[in-house]
Structure formats: structure tokens, C-alpha cells
C-alpha positions, -999 to 999 in steps of 0.1 A, spaced: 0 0 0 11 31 -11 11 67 6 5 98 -10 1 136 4 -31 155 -11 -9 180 -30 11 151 -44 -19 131 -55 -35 160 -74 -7 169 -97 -3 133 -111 -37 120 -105 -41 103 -140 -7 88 -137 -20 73 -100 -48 59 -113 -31 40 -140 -3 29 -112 -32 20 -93 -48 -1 -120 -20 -19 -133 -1 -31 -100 -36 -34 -81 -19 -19 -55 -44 6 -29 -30 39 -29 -41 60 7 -42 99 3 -35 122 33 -44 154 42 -17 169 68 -5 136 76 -41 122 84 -52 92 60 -85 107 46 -90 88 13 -80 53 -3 -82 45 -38 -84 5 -45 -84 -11 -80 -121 -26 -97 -117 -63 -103 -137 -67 -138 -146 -99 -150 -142 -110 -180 -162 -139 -180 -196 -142 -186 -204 -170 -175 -221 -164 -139 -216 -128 -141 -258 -125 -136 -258 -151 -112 -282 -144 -82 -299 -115 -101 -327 -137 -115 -355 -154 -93 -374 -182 -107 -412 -190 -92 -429 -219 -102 -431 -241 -131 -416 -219 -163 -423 -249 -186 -458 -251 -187 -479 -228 -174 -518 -226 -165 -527 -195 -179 -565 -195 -167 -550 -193 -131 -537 -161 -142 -562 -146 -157 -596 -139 -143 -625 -147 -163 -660 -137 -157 -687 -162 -170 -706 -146 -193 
């Protein structure tokens, strides 16, 4: 981990974040010696397989379906 004043940080910022990005290393800022910010790398996947998984809920039977339970049908 890496420390960096303030000042230091905002004249090379773009270079940081590329440091940052490529080593994966966190980089902590400080502000008169105090540690107020930390900047940490994204992991990305880059593969898709289970990259949805967990976002999709399945209730009841998706195969066949009784539609007249759905749909309420007054008898003429």
C-alpha cells in the first residue's frame, strides 16, 4: 500500500490511477499527515459466465404454465 500527500496526489492523478490499476496496489491519500481517502483497484470480470448469477428469481413451473389461473374470467 502506497502513501500519497493531497498536493502530491492531485498533480499526477491520471498517472496514479493508472499505477493503481495496473499493480492493483491501494494507494491511501493524506491530508496533513491524516489518512482521509483510499483508492483500491475494480476487479472486472471478463467472464460471462455467472456474471448474472443471483440477479434472477425463478417461481414456479416456467415450462408449462396454466394460464386460466392467471387470468380472471368472468362467465358470461
Amino acid at each position: 500500500m502506497q502513501i500519497i500527500p493531497a498536493g502530491e496526489f492531485k498533480t499526477h492523478c491520471l498517472k496514479l490511477m493508472d499505477q493503481v490499476a495496473n499493480s492493483h496496489e491501494e494507494l491511501v491519500i493524506t491530508k496533513r499527515g491524516v489518512p482521509v481517502a483510499k483508492m483500491v483497484p475494480i476487479e472486472i470480470s471478463t467472464d460471462p459466465f455467472g456474471l448474472m448469477k443471483g440477479s434472477i428469481i425463478v417461481e414456479g413451473n416456467i415450462v408449462s404454465y396454466d394460464l386460466s389461473e392467471a387470468w380472471e374470467v368472468d362467465p358470461v
